[in-house]
GUNUSE-709927 format. One record per residue (C-alpha): residue number from 1; residue in three letters; x, y, z. Coordinates in nm, 3 decimals, decimal comma. Layout:
<node><seq>NUM</seq><type>ALA</type><x>X</x><y>Y</y><z>Z</z></node>
...
***
This chain:
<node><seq>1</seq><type>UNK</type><x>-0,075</x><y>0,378</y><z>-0,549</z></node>
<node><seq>2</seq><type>UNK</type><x>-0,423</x><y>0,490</y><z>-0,446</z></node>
<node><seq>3</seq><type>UNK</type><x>-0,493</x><y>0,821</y><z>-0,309</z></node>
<node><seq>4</seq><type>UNK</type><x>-0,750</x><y>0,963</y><z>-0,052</z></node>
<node><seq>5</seq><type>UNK</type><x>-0,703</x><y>1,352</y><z>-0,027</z></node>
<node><seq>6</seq><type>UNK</type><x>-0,890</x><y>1,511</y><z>0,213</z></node>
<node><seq>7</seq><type>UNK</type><x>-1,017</x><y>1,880</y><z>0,163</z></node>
<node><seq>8</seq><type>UNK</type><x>-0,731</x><y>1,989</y><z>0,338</z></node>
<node><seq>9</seq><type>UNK</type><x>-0,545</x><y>1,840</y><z>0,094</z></node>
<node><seq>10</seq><type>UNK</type><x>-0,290</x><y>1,660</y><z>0,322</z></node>
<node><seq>11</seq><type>UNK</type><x>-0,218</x><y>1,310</y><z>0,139</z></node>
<node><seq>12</seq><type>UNK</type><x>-0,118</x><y>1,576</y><z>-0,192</z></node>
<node><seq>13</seq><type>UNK</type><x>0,093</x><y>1,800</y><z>0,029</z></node>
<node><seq>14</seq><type>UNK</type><x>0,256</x><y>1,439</y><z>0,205</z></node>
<node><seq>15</seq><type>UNK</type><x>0,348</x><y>1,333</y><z>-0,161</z></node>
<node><seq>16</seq><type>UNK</type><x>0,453</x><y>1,598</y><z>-0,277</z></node>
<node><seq>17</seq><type>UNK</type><x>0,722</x><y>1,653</y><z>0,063</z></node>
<node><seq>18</seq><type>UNK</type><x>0,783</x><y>1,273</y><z>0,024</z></node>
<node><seq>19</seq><type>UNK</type><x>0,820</x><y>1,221</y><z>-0,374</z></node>
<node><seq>20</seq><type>UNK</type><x>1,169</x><y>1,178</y><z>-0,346</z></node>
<node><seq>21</seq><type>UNK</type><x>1,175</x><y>0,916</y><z>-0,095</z></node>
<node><seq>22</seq><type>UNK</type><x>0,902</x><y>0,755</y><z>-0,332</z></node>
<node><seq>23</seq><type>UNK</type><x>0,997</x><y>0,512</y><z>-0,631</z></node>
<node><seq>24</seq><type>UNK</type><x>0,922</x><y>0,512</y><z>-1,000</z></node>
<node><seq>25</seq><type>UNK</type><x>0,549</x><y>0,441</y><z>-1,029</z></node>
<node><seq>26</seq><type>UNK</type><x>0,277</x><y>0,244</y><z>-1,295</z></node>
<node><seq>27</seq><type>UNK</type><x>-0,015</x><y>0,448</y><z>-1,149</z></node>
<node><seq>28</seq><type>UNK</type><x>-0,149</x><y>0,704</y><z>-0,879</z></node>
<node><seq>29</seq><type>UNK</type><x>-0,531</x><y>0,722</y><z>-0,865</z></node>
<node><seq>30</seq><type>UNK</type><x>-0,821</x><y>0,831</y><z>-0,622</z></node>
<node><seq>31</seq><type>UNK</type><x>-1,002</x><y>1,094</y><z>-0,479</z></node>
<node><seq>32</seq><type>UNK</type><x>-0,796</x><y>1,414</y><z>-0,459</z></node>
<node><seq>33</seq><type>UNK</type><x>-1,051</x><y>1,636</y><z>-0,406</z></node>
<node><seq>34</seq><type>UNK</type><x>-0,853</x><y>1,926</y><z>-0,620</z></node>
<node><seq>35</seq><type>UNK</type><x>-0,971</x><y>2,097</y><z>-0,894</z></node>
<node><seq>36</seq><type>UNK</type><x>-0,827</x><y>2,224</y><z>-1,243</z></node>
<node><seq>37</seq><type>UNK</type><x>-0,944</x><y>2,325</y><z>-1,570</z></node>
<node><seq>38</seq><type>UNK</type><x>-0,741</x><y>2,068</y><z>-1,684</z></node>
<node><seq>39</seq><type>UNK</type><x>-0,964</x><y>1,784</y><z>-1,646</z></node>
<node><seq>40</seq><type>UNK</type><x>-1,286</x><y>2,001</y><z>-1,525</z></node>
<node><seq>41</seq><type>UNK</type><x>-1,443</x><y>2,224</y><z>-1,785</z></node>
<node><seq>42</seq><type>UNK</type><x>-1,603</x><y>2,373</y><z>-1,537</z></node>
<node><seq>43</seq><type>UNK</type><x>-1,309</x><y>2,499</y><z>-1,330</z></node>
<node><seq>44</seq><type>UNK</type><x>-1,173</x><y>2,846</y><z>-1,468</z></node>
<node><seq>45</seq><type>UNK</type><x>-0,899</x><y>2,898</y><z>-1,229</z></node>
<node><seq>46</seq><type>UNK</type><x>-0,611</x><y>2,743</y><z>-1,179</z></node>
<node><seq>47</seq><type>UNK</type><x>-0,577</x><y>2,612</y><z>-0,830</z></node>
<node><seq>48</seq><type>UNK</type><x>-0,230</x><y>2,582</y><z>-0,660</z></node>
<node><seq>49</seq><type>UNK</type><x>-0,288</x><y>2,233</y><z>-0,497</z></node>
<node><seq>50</seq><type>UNK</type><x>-0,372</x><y>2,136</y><z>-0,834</z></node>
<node><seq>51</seq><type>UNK</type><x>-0,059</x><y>2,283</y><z>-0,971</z></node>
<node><seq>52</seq><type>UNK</type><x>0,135</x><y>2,070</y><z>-0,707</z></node>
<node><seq>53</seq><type>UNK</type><x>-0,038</x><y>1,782</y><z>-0,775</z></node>
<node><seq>54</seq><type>UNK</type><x>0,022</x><y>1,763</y><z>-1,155</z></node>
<node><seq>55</seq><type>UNK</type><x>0,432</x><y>1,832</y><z>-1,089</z></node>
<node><seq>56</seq><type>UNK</type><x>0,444</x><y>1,565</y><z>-0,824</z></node>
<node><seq>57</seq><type>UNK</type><x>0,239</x><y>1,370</y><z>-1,071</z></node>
<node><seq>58</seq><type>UNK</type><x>0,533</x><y>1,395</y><z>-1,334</z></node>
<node><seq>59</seq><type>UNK</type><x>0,837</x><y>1,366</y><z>-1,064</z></node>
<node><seq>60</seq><type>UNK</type><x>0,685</x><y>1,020</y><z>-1,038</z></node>
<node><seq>61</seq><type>UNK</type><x>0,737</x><y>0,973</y><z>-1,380</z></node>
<node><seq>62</seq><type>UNK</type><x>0,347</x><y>1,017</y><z>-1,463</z></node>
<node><seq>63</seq><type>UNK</type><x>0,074</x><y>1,224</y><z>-1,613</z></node>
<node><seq>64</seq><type>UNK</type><x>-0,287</x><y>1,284</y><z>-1,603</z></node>
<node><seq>65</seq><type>UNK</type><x>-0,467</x><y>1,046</y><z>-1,773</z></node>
<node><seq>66</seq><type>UNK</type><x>-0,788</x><y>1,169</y><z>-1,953</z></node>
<node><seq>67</seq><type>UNK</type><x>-1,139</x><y>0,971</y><z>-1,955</z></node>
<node><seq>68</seq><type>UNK</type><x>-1,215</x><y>0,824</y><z>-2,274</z></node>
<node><seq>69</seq><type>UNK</type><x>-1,582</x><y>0,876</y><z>-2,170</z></node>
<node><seq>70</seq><type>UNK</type><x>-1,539</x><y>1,220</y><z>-2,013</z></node>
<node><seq>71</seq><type>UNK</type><x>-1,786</x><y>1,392</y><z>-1,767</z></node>
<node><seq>72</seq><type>UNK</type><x>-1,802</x><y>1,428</y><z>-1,358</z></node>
<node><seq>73</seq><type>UNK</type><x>-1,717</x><y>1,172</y><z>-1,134</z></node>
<node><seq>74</seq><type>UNK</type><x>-1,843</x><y>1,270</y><z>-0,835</z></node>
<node><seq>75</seq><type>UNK</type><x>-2,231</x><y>1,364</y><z>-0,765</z></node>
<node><seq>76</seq><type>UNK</type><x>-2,362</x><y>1,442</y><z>-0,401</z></node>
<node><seq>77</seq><type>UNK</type><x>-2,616</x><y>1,221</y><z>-0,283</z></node>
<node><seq>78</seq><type>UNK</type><x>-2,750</x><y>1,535</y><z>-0,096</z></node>
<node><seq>79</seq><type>UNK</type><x>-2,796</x><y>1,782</y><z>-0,401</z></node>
<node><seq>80</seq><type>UNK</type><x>-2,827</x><y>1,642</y><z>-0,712</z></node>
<node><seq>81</seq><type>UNK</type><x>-2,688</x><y>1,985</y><z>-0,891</z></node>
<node><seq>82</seq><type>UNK</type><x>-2,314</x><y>1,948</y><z>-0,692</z></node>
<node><seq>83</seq><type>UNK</type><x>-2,133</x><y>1,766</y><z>-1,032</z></node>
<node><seq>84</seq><type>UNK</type><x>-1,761</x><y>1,723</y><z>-1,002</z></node>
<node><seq>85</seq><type>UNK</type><x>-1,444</x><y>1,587</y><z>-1,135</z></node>
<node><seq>86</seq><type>UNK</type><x>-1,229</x><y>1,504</y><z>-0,816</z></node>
<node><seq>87</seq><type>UNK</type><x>-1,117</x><y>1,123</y><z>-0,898</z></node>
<node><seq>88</seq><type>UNK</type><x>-0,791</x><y>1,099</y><z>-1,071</z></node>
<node><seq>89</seq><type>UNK</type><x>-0,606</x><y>0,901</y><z>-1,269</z></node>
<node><seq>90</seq><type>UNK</type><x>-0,239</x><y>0,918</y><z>-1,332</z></node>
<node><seq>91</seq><type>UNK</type><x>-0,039</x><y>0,684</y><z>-1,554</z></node>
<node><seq>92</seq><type>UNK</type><x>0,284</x><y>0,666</y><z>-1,745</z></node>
<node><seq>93</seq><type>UNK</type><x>0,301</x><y>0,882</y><z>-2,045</z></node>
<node><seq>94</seq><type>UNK</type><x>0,383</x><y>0,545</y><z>-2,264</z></node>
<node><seq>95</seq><type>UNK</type><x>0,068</x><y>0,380</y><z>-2,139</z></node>
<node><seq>96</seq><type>UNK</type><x>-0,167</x><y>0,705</y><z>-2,170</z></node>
<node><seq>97</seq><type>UNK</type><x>-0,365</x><y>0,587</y><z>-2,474</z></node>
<node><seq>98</seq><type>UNK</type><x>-0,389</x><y>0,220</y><z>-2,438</z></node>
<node><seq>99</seq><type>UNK</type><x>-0,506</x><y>0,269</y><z>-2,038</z></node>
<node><seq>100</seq><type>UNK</type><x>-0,846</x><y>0,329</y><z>-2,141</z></node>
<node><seq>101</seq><type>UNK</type><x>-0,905</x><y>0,496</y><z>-1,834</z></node>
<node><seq>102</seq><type>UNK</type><x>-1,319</x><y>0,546</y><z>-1,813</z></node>
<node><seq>103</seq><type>UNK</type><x>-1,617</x><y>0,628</y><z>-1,553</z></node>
<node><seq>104</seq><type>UNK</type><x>-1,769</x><y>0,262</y><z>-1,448</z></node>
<node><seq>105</seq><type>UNK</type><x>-2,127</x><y>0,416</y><z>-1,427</z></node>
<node><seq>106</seq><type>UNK</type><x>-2,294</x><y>0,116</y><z>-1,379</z></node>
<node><seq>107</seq><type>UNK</type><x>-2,070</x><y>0,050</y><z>-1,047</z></node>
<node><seq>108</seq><type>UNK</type><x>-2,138</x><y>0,326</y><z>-0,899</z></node>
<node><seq>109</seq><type>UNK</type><x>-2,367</x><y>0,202</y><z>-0,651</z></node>
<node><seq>110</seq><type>UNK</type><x>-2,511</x><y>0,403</y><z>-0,382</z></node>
<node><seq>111</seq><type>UNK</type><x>-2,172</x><y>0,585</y><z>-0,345</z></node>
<node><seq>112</seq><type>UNK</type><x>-2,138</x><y>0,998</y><z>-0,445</z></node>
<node><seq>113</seq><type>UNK</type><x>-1,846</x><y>0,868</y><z>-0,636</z></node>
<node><seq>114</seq><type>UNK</type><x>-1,828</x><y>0,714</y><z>-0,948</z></node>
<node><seq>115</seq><type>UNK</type><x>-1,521</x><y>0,445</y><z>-0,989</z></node>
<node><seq>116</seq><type>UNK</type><x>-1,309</x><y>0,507</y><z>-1,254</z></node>
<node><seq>117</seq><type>UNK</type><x>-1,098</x><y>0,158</y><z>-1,432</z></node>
<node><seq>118</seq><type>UNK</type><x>-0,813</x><y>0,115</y><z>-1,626</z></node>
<node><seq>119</seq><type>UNK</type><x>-0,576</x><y>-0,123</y><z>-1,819</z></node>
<node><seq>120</seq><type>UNK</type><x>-0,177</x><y>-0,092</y><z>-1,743</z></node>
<node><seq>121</seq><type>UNK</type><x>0,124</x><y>-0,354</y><z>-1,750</z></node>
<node><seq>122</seq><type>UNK</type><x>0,280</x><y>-0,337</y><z>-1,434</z></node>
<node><seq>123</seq><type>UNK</type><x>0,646</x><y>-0,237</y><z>-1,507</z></node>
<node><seq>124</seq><type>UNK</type><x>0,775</x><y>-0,336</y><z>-1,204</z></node>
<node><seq>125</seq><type>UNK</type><x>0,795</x><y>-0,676</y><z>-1,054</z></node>
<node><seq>126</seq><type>UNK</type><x>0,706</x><y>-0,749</y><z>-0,737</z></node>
<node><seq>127</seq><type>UNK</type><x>1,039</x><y>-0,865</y><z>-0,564</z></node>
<node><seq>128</seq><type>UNK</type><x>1,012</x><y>-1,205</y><z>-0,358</z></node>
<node><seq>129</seq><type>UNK</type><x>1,078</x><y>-1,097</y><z>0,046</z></node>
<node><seq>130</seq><type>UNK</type><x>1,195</x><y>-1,422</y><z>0,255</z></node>
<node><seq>131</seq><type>UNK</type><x>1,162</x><y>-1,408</y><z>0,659</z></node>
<node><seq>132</seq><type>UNK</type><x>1,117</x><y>-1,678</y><z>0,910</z></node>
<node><seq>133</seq><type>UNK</type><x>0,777</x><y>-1,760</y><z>1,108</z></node>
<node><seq>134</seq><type>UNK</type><x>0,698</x><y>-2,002</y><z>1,378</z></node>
<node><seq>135</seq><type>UNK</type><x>0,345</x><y>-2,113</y><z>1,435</z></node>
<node><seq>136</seq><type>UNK</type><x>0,158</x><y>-1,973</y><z>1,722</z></node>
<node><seq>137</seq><type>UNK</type><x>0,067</x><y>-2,289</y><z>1,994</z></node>
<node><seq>138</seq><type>UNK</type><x>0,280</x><y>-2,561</y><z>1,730</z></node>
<node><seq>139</seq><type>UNK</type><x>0,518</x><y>-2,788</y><z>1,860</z></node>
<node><seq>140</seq><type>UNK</type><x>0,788</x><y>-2,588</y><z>1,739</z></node>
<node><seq>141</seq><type>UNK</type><x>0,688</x><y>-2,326</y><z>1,915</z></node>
<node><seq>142</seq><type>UNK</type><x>0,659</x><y>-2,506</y><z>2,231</z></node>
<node><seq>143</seq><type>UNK</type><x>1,030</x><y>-2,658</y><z>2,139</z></node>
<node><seq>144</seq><type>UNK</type><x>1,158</x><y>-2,303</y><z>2,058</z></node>
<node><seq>145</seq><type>UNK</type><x>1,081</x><y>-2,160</y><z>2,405</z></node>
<node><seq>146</seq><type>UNK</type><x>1,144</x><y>-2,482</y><z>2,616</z></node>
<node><seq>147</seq><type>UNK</type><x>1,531</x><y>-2,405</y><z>2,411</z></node>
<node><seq>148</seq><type>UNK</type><x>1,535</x><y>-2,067</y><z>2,537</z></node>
<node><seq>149</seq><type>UNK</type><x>1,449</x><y>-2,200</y><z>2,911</z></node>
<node><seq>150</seq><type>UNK</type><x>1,758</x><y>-2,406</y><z>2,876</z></node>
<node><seq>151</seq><type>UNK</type><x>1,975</x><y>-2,176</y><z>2,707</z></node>
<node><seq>152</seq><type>UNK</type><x>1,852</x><y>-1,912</y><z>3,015</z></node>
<node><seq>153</seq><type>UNK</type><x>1,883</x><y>-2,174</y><z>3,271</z></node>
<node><seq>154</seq><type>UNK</type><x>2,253</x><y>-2,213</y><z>3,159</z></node>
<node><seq>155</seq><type>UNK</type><x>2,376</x><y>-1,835</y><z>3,208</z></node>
<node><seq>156</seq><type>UNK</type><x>2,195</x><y>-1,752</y><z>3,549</z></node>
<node><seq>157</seq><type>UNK</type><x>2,498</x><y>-1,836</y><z>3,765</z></node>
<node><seq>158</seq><type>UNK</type><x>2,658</x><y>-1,621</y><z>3,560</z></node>
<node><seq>159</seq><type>UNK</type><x>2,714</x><y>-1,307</y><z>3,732</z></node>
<node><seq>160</seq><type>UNK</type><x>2,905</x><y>-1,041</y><z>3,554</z></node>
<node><seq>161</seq><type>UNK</type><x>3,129</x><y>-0,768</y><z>3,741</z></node>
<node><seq>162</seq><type>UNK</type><x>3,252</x><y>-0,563</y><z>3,491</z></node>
<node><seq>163</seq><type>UNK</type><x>3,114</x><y>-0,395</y><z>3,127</z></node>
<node><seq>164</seq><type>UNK</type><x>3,288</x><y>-0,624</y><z>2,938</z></node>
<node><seq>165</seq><type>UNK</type><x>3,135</x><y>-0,892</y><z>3,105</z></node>
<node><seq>166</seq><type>UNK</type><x>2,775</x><y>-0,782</y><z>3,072</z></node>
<node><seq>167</seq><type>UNK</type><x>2,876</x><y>-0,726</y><z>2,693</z></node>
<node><seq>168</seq><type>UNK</type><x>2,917</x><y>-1,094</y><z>2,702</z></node>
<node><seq>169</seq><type>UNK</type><x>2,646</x><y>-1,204</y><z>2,924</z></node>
<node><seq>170</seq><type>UNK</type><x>2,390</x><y>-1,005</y><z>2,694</z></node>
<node><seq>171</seq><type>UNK</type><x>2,543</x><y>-1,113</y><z>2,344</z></node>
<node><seq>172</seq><type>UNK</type><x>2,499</x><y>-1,480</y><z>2,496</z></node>
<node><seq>173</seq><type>UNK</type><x>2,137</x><y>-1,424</y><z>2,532</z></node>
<node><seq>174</seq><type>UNK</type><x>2,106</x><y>-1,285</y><z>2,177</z></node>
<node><seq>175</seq><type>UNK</type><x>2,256</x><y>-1,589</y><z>2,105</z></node>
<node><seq>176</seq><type>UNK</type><x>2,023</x><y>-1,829</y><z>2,274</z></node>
<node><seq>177</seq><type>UNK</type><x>1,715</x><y>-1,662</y><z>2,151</z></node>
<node><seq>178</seq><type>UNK</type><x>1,892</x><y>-1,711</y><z>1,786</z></node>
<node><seq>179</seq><type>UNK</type><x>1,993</x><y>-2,050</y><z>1,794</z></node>
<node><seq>180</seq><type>UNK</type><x>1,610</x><y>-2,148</y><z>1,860</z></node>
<node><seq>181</seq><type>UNK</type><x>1,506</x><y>-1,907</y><z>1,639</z></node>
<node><seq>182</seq><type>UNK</type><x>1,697</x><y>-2,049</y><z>1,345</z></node>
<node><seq>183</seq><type>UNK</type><x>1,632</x><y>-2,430</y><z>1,483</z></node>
<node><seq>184</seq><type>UNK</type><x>1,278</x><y>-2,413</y><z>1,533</z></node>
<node><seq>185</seq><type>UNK</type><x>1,095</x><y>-2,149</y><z>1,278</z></node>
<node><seq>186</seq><type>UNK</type><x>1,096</x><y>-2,220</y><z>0,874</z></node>
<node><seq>187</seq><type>UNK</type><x>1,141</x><y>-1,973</y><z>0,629</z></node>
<node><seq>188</seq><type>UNK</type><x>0,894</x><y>-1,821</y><z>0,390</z></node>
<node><seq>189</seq><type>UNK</type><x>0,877</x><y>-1,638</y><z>0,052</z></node>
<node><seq>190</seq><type>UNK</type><x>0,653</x><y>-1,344</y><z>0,026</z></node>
<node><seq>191</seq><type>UNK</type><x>0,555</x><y>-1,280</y><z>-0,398</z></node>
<node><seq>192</seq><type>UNK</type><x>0,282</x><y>-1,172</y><z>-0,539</z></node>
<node><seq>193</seq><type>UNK</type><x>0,123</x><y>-1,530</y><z>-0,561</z></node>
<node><seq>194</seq><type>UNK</type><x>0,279</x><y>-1,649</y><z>-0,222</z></node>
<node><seq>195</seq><type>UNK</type><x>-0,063</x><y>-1,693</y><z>-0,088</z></node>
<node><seq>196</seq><type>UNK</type><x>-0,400</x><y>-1,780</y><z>-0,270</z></node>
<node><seq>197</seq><type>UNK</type><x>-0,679</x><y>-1,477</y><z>-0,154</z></node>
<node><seq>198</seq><type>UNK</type><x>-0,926</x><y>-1,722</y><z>-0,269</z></node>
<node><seq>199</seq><type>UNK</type><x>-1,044</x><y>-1,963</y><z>0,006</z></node>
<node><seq>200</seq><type>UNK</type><x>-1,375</x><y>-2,155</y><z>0,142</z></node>
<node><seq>201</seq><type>UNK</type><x>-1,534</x><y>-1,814</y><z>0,298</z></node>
<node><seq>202</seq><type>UNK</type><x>-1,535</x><y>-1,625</y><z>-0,059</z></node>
<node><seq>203</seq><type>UNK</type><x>-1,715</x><y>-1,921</y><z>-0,207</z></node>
<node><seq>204</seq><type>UNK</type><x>-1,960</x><y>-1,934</y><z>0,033</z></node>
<node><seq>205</seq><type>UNK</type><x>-2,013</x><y>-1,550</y><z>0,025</z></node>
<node><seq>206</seq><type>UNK</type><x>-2,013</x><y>-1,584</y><z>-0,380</z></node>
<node><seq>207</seq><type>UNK</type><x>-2,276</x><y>-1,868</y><z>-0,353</z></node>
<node><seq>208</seq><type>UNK</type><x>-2,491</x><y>-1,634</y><z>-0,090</z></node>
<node><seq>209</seq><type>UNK</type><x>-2,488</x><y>-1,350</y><z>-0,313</z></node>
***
């Protein structure tokens, strides 16, 4: 999960009220804009946001993760002498040594920030979700509503006079709209390879660049 905190420190205080609802995690990293001795030499107080942050951490079934090249991440375009260490890393405790979690200096472009990397397994797979989609302007589409027109055209002489008839009249719409539904969209499998990211426009911007 990535993390942008702002110096109000909502997204911490939103975990932290939400880590319940939340499931077993591989890894929690960003900008939390918190600091602790604990991975700033330079902090020598212990600041409650902090606190909260490394117990919601560990209700998550994680832990800090240190730098294997320690030193600030963060250094302000705008004076040079602001040095801090705001971006986090959090991993499981069984992956804490071989995560190699480090500073990318050379990455660090023109942002204040410098990126951190590291190596996990992901634990968890990534279940398969199936739905149903019909193409925008297809001729299943077309198909699907002239159904519907049908189905419609069928119940409006119907004119109901009592609740149990409008509990019928509306359940036989429902039942129009599904019948196309099911007759005229395909299903589809969401995984984590359902759909190729790569396509034409990245090569082009790859050969640009």
């Amino acid at each position: 999960m990535n993390i942008y905190s702002d110096d109000q420190h909502r997204a911490i205080k939103l975990i932290a009220d939400r880590s319940d609802m939340l499931p077993p995690m591989d890894y929690m990293g960003g900008d939390f804009n918190c600091h602790l001795c604990e991975w700033d030499d330079n902090v020598r107080y212990h600041h409650t946001m902090a606190i909260l942050l490394l117990e919601t951490a560990a209700s998550l079934g994680l832990e800090y993760a240190r730098l294997s090249n320690p030193g600030h991440t963060y250094v302000s375009r705008a004076d040079g002498n602001i040095r801090l260490v705001i971006d986090l890393v959090f991993i499981t405790q069984a992956e804490s040594l071989r995560a190699n979690v480090r500073r990318e200096l050379e990455l660090q472009g023109q942002s204040d920030h410098i990126p951190l990397s590291a190596t996990i397994p992901l634990r968890h797979k990534v279940p398969k979700v199936k739905g149903r989609t019909l193409k925008p302007f297809s001729n299943e589409e077309k198909e699907f509503i002239t159904d519907i027109m049908t189905g419609m055209e069928d119940l409006s002489g119907y004119a109901p006079t009592s609740q149990r008839e409008v509990e019928f009249l509306a359940s036989a719409i429902a039942d129009v709209f599904a019948s196309a539904w099911l007759k005229h969209s395909s299903e589809y499998t969401i995984s984590a390879s359902s759909k190729a990211y790569w396509n034409n426009e990245c090569s082009n911007s790859l050969a640009e660049y």
